[in-house]
C-alpha positions in Angstrom: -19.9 65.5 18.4 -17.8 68.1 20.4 -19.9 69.8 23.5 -18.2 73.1 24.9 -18.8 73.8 28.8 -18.6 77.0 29.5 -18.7 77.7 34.1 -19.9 81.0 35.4 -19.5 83.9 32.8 -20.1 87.4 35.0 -20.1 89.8 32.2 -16.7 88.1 30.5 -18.5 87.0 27.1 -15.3 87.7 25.3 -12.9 85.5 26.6 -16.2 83.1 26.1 -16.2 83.6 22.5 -12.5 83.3 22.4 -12.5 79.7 23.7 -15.5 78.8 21.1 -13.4 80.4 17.9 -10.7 77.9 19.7 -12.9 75.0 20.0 -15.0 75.1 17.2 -17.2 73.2 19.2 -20.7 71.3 17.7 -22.6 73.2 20.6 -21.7 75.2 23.4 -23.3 75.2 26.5 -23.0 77.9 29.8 -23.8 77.0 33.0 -25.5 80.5 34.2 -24.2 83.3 35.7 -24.0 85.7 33.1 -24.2 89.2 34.8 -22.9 90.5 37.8 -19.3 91.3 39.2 -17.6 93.8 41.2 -18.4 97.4 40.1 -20.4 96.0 37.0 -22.9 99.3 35.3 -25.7 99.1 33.6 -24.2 100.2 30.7 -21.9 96.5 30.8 -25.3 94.7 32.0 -26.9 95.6 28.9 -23.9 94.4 26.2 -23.9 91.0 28.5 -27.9 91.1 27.8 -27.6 91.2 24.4 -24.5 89.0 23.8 -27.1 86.8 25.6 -30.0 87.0 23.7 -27.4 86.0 20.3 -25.8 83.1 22.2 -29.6 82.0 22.1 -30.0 82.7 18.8 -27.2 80.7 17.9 -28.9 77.5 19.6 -26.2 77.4 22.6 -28.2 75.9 25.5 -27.7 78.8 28.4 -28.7 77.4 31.9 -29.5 79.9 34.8 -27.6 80.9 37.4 -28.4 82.4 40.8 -27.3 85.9 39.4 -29.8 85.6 36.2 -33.1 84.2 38.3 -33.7 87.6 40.0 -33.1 89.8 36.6 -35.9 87.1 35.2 -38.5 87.4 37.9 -38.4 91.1 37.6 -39.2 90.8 33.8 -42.5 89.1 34.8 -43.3 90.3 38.4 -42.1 93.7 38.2 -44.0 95.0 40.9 -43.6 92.5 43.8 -40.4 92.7 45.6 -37.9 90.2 44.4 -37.3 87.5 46.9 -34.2 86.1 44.7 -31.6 89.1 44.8 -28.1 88.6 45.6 -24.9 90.7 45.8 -24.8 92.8 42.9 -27.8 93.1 41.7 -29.7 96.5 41.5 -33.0 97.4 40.4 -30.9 100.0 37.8 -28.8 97.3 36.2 -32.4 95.2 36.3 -34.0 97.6 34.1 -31.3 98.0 31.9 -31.1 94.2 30.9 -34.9 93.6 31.0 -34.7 96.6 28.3 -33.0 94.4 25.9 -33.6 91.4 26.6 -37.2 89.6 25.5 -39.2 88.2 28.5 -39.3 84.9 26.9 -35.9 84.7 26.8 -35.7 83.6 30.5 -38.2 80.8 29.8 -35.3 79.5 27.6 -32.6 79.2 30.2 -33.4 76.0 31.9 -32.6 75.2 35.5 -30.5 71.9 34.7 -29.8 70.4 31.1 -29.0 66.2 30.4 -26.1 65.7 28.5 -25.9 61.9 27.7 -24.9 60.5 30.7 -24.1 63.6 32.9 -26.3 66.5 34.4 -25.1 69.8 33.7 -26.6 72.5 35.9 -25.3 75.8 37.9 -24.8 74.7 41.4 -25.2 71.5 41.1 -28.0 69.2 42.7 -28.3 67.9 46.2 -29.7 64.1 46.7 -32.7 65.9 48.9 -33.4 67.5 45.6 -33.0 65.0 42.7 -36.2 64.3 42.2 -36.6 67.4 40.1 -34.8 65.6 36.9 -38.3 64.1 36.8 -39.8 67.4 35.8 -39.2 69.0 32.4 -36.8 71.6 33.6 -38.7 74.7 31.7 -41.6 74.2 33.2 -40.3 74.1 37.0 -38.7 77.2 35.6 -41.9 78.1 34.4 -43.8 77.6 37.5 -41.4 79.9 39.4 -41.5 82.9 37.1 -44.6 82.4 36.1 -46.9 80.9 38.6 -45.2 82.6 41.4 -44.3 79.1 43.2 -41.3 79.2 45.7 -39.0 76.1 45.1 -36.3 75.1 47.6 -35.0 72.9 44.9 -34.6 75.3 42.8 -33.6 78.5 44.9 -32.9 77.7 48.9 -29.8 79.5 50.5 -28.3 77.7 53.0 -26.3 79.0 55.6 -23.0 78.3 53.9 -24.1 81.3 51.4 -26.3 83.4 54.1 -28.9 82.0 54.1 -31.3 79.6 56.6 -32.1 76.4 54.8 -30.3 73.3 56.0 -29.0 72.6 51.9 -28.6 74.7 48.9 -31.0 74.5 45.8 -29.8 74.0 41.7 -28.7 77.6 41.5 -27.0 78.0 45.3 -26.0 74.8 46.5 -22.6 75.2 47.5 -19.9 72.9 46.8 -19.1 72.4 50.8 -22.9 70.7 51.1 -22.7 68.7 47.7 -23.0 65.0 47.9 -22.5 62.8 45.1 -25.0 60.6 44.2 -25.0 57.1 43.0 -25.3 56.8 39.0 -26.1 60.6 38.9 -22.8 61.9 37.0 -22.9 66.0 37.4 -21.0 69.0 36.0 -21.6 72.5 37.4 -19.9 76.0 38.7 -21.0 78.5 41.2 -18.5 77.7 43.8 -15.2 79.3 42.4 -11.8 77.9 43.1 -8.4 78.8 41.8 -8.8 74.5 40.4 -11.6 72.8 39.1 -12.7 69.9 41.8 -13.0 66.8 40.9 -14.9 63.2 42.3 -14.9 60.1 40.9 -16.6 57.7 43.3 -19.6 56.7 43.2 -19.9 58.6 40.5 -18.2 61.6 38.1 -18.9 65.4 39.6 -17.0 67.9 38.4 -16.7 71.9 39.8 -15.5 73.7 36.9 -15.6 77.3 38.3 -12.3 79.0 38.5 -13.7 82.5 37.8 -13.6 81.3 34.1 -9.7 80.2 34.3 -11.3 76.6 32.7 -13.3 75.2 30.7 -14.6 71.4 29.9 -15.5 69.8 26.5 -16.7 66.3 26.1 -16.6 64.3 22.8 -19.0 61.6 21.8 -19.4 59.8 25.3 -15.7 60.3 26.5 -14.9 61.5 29.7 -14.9 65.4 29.9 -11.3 67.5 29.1 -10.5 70.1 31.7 -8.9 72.6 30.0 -7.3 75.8 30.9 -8.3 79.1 29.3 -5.1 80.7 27.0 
């Protein structure tokens, strides 16, 4: 079986669905980021809404991202300021996607996803924080969007990305703070370089985000192909 891995999208769904009629993969999975980029519109945050709700359709597993989480909060706390905004979002381009796309759509888009022997997620996880793979990941999403319940793990800024907590969560840990973990094997994006970064001791962690330059597919239980976008 041939998994796709597709790193942060930002509103460039066609060269994604380039590399999958190149692929013909079994199934595709994104890690997150799907909207915002510099002088994005509403107009372009709706098309990337809807290409979004098909992807889902299609059975692609879509993770979130730390640009998705505060379009998703505002779809089920509309009223309450948003506590998870960061650079480019606007209420505008909020509406417009939350216009098109269901509100149980977010609840779809899981905060981390286990690939056989390798965690996939958006920023990749901490040590400080591991202890959420023992949690179904919809329902910490769940509990966030729904129950209203702040989770470092999931969400903390540090101050490498402006914020004031000592280590990143799953959707902002940057890859400066990130610590591999013994017999945790991780592949994730959110911290762009012009190469994908990777570490092999003690275990396999791979940075695939190079503003969408690469892309990763693993076949069977084989090590994961970095590959470079035509």
């Amino acid at each position: 079986m041939k998994t796709l891995i597709i790193p942060d999208v930002h509103h460039k769904t066609n060269i994604v669905d380039a590399i999958v009629a190149l692929e013909s993969p079994d199934h595709v999975i994104c890690l997150g980021d799907y909207f915002d980029d510099f002088h994005d519109s509403p107009e372009q945050s709706i098309l990337t809404a809807k290409w979004l709700k098909a992807r889902l359709s299609d059975g692609w597993t879509m993770l979130l991202g730390n640009h998705d989480l505060p379009y998703a909060y505002d779809a089920f706390c509309p009223n309450i300021p948003n506590p998870f905004r960061c650079s480019g979002y606007s209420i505008e381009k909020s509406r417009a996607v939350n216009s098109v796309f269901p509100q149980a759509g977010w609840l779809s888009l899981p905060a981390y996803h286990k690939l056989d022997r390798y965690i996939l997620s958006h920023a990749g996880i901490h040590p400080s924080f591991a202890y959420v793979l023992s949690l179904d990941p919809i329902e910490f999403l769940r509990s966030t969007l729904i129950g209203g319940v702040y989770s470092n793990a999931l969400s903390a800024v540090s101050r490498k990305r402006g914020g004031h907590h000592p280590t990143g969560g799953i959707l902002w840990l940057d890859y400066s703070e990130f610590i591999p973990s013994p017999n945790l094997n991780q592949i994730f994006g959110h911290s762009p370089s012009r190469l994908p970064r990777l570490i092999t001791a003690p275990s396999y962690n791979l940075c695939l985000d190079t503003h969408l330059h690469h892309y990763s597919t693993i076949t069977d239980s084989d090590l994961p192909l970095i590959k470079e976008t035509p």
